[in-house]
C-alpha positions in Angstrom: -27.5 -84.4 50.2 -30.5 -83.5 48.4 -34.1 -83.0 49.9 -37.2 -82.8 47.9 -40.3 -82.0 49.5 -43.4 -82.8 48.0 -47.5 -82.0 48.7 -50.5 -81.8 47.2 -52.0 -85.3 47.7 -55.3 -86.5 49.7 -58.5 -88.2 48.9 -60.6 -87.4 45.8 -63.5 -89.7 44.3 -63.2 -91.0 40.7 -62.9 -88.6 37.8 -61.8 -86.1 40.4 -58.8 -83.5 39.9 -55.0 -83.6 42.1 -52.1 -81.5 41.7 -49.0 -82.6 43.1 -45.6 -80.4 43.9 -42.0 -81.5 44.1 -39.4 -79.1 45.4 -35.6 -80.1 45.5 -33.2 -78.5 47.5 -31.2 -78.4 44.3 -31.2 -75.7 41.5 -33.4 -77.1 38.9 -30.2 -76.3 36.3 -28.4 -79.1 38.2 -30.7 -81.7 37.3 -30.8 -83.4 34.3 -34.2 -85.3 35.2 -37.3 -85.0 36.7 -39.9 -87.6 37.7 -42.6 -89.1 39.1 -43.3 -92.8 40.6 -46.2 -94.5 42.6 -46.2 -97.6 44.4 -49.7 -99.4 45.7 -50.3 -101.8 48.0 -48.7 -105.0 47.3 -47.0 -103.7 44.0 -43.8 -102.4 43.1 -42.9 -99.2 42.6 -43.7 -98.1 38.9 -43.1 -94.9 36.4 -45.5 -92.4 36.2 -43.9 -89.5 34.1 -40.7 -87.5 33.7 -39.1 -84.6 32.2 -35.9 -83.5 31.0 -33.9 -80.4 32.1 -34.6 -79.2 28.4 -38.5 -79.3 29.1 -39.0 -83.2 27.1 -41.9 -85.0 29.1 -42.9 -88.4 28.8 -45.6 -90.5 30.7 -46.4 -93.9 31.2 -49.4 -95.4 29.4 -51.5 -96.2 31.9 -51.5 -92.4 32.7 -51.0 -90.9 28.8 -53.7 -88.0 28.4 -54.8 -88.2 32.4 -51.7 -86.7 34.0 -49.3 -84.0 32.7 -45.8 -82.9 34.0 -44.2 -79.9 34.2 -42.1 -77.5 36.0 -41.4 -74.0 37.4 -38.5 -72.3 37.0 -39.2 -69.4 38.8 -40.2 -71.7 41.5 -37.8 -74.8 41.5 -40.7 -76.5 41.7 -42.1 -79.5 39.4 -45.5 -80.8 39.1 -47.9 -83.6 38.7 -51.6 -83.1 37.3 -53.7 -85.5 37.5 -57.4 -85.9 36.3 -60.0 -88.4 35.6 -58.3 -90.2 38.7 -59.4 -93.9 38.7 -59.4 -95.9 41.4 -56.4 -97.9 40.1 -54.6 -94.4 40.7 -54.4 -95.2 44.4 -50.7 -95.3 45.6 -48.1 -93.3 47.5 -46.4 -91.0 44.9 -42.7 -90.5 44.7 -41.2 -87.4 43.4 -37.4 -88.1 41.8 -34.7 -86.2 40.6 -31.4 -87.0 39.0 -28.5 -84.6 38.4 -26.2 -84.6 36.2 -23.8 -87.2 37.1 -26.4 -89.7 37.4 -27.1 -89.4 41.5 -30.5 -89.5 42.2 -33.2 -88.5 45.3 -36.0 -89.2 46.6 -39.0 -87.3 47.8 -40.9 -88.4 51.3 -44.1 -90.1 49.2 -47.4 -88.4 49.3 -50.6 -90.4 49.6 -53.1 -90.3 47.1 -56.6 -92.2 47.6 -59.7 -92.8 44.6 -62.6 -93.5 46.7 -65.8 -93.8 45.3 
């Protein structure tokens, strides 16, 4: 069993600043994948960004040039920065990670709120 444990979200008004932390329970060279997810109210859950074991980000569009992934190494630790938050940015984020034989985990949610 894996267990990720993730912080760093809370309430913020729009164009404000978050920075969320995953960290698995797993050595980061067992992973093969890294990501994040959000799910508001009355929605699905959706993709927010990922990145590879070899460093290779991607990021949905509706966050592309507002958010940024990455990771720490030293810290077995991966990130989520998020700026200009909208309101639409409201959700419980999911941190994610698969290994390398295609099992994946799930982080507790962390609640982030846009309130103007």
């Amino acid at each position: 069993q894996v267990n990720l444990v993730e912080s760093g979200g809370g309430l913020v008004q729009p164009g404000g600043s978050l920075r969320l932390s995953c960290t698995p329970s797993i050595n980061f060279f067992r992973l093969s994948y890294m990501r994040w997810y959000r799910q508001a109210p009355g929605k699905e859950r959706e993709f927010v960004a990922s990145i590879t074991n070899i460093g290779i980000s991607d990021h949905s569009d509706s966050v592309k040039g507002r958010f940024a992934i990455s990771r720490d190494n030293s810290k077995n630790t991966f990130f989520l920065q998020m700026n200009s938050l909208k309101l639409e940015d409201t959700a419980v984020y999911y941190c994610n990670v698969e290994n390398h034989h295609g099992e994946e985990y799930w982080g507790q949610g962390t609640q982030v709120s846009v309130v103007s």
